[in-house]
C-alpha positions, 0 to 999 in steps of 0.5 A: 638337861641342857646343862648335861648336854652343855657339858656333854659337848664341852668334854667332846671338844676338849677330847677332840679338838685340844691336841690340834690347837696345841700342836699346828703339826697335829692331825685335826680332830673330829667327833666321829659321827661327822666322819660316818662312824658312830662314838657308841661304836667306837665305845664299843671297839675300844672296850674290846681292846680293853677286854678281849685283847691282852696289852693293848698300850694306845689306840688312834683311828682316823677317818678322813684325815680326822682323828675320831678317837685316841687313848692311851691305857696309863702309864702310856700316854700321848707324849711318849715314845714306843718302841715300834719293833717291825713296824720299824721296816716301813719307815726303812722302805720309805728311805730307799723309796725316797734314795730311789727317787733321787736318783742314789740306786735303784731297787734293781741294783746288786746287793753286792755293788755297794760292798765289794770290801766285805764280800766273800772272797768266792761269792756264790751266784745266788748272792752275786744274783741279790738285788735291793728288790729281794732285800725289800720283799723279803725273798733274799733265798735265805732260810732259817738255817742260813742266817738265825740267829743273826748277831744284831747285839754285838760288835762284829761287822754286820754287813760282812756278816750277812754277805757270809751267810749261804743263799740257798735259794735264788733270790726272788723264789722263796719268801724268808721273813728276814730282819737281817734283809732290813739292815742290808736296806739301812747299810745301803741307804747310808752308803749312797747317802752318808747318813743313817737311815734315821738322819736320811729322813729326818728332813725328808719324812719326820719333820714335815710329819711333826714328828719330833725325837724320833730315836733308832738304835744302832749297830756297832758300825753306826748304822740304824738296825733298820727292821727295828729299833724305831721310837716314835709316838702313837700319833707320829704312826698316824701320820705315817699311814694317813701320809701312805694313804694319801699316796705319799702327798701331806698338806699340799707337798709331796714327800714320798713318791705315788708310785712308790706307795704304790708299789710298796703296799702292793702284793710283791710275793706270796707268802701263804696261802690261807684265805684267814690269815693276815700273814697269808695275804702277800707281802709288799716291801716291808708292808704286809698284805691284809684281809679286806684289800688293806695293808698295814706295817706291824711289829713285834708284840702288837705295833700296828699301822692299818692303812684300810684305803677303800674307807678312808681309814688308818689305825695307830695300835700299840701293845705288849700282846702275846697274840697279834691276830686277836687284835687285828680281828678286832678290828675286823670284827668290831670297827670295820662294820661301823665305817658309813659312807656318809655323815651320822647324826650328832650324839653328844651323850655318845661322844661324852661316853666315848670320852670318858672312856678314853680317858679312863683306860689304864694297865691293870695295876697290881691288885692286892692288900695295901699292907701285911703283919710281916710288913714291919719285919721285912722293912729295910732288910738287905738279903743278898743273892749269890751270882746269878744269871739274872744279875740280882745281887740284893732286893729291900723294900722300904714301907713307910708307916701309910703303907707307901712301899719302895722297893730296891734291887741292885742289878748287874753292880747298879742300884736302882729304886722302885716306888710302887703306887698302891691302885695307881702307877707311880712313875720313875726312871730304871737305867737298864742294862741298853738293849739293841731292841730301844731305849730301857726307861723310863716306868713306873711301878704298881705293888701290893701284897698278894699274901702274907707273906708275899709283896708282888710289883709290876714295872711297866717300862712304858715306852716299850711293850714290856712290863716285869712282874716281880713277887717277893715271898719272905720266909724267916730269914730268906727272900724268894724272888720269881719274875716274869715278863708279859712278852718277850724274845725267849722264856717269860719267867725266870728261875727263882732265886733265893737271898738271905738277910744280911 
């Protein structure tokens, strides 16, 4: 018995303690009854991330600057990047907090003083009326049908295009949720310091945070999109609310100013009206109001920074989700009541379960039979597709005789391979078509047969939400290839497109 509880201790060590030893940046770790929350609770939480919500990619909580708990579902993992979407904005907010405090603007200045050349030649009074303040909580005077779709993905001049857009509203009126209003915030903060919002905080904000290879893409003008496009780790985004809880001071130094923390996680508009709603609750500038009194910074498909200051608490989420409430609800529900106001006793047995769920957790692989009687027929046939929108031209696969599969397609004129792991993942690099939303590669693949006469893979590109699921239905001398997305921006399927052997 004293063995088991030996190693029991030994596991929660290892989980706990070894990030922080190995990077000084790190935040310290803790087993969690020393921070008044039970591991058998965090089980718990975790477990109904792990079953209750869909496309759950990572998760790290912090209680009293210790991280308690932390695990990513593989192929996610501690050291990658992933894209953070809209969660992007706060860092956007911090910037011109920061350019503010310096003395570069003030949130009270006109948009338009920083823009005189791409402004309209007869500007209207309401956009003559646009302040840095509208911009940052997201009450421009736009609606839908001034400005979406806006054109992030292409060469023209983003600022101009923006200012062109009719205001219908007085700014200050009417909240509008606008990721064009982020990319203004970008624009201006480069104007008044010669530097991308990215390279503005990179001395100021990620490098005394530890945060290492930050990336954020651009617009065609060179300027960070802003309200997306921001790639950091799960633990950068922990640090980022802890520095936000701890009102803009880290290890002794102040990087971000109190009051505009204050200022920027406080109710600056109403945007709802629904008491059960966390999009209801008030917006701040690029924060969001949470039920609870807490706040958080989201993105798109389950990127979360909860910043839950009356428990000393934040939460690190990231996700490929289609339903971003249930995951907050979760957190609600299922975290929430385990935070105690004092110690807990020690529970080795608990912390070693906790654990070694965590360090279980993975994305459902394909499942499936690991070969097929029409295996050997298929193997190292080309067939080819007529033009398509997709841009498929050709797919194979390859099955090596212990039942190993690689499939290949050739997209938009490029080759690109597909080792498929049976009941695992098998990691590999797909140089995708860019895209405005972040970097493509790397992933790693997971297949079966889930027929006959149908071999199926997923393709997880793990530094983003989104994972593709391909099925191959062979029939004589053609290929049926249908895809879908888990999440995305449009339709999550494809039409089916046909090849024929060559």
């Amino acid at each position: 018995m004293k063995r088991i509880i030996l190693f029991a201790l030994a596991v929660c060590v290892g989980i706990f303690g070894s990030a922080a030893a190995a990077d000084p940046t790190a935040l310290p770790r803790s087993a969690p009854e020393a921070q008044g929350i039970s591991s058998a609770g965090l089980d718990a939480f975790v477990a109904a991330l792990d079953q209750k919500a869909d496309g759950v990619h990572s998760v790290m909580v912090v209680r009293h600057g210790q991280v308690v708990a932390e695990g990513w579902w593989t192929p996610y993992a501690a050291a990658e990047p992933h894209v953070l979407f809209s969660l992007s904005k706060s860092f956007t907010s911090t910037a011109v907090g920061l350019a503010q405090a310096e003395g570069k603007l003030s949130i009270y200045d006109p948009v338009l003083k920083f823009f005189p050349g791409d402004a309209p030649a007869q500007p209207s009074e309401n956009l003559k009326a646009m302040r840095i303040h509208d911009l940052l909580r997201m009450s421009t005077g736009h609606h839908a049908d001034d400005i979406d779709p806006f054109p992030f993905g292409t060469d023209e001049n983003l600022v101009k295009h923006f200012l062109s857009k009719p205001v219908t509203d007085k700014p200050g009126t009417h909240f509008f949720y606008n990721t064009a209003a982020t990319y203004m915030l970008s624009a201006i903060v480069q104007k008044v310091t010669g530097q991308t919002v990215l390279d503005y905080l990179r001395p100021r904000l990620f490098e005394p945070l530890g945060i290492e290879n930050p990336t954020w893409s651009a617009s065609a003008q060179g300027i960070s999109f802003g309200g997306f496009g921001l790639s950091i780790r799960t633990e950068d985004i922990a640090r980022f609310g802890q520095l936000y809880l701890q009102k803009g001071e880290w290890r002794g130094q102040r990087l971000v100013p109190a009051e505009w923390v204050e200022a920027a996680t406080s109710r600056q508009t109403a945007n709802g009206g629904s008491p059960d709603s966390d999009w209801d609750q008030g917006y701040g500038y690029q924060f969001w109001r949470c039920r609870h009194g807490f706040y958080r910074g989201d993105g798109a498909f389950g990127q979360y920074c909860i910043v839950m200051p009356q428990y000393d608490t934040v939460v690190a989420i990231t996700s490929g989700t289609r339903d971003m409430g249930a995951i907050m609800n979760l957190v609600w529900d299922r975290l929430l009541p385990e935070l105690r106001a004092a110690p807990l006793p020690a529970d080795s047995a608990a912390q070693a379960k906790l654990a070694d769920h965590l360090a279980k957790l993975a994305v459902p692989v394909q499942a499936g039979a690991a070969t097929s009687p029409l295996a050997a027929k298929v193997t190292g046939r080309t067939y080819a597709f007529a033009a398509n929108d997709a841009g498929l031209e050709a797919c194979s696969l390859e099955v090596a005789s212990d039942g190993r599969t690689t499939c290949h397609l050739r997209l938009h004129g490029a080759d690109h391979e597909f080792p498929c792991g049976y009941g695992s993942w098998t990691k590999g690099s797909f140089a995708a078509d860019p895209s405005p939303f972040g970097p493509s590669g790397p992933e790693a693949a997971s297949g079966a047969w889930t027929a006959d006469d149908t071999y199926t893979f997923k393709l997880c590109r793990y530094r983003t939400p989104f994972i593709v699921t391909y099925r191959l239905k062979f029939s004589g001398n053609d290929v049926t290839v249908e895809t879908e997305q888990n999440v995305g921006f449009g339709p999550n399927q494809a039409p089916p497109l046909t090849g024929h052997a060559k």
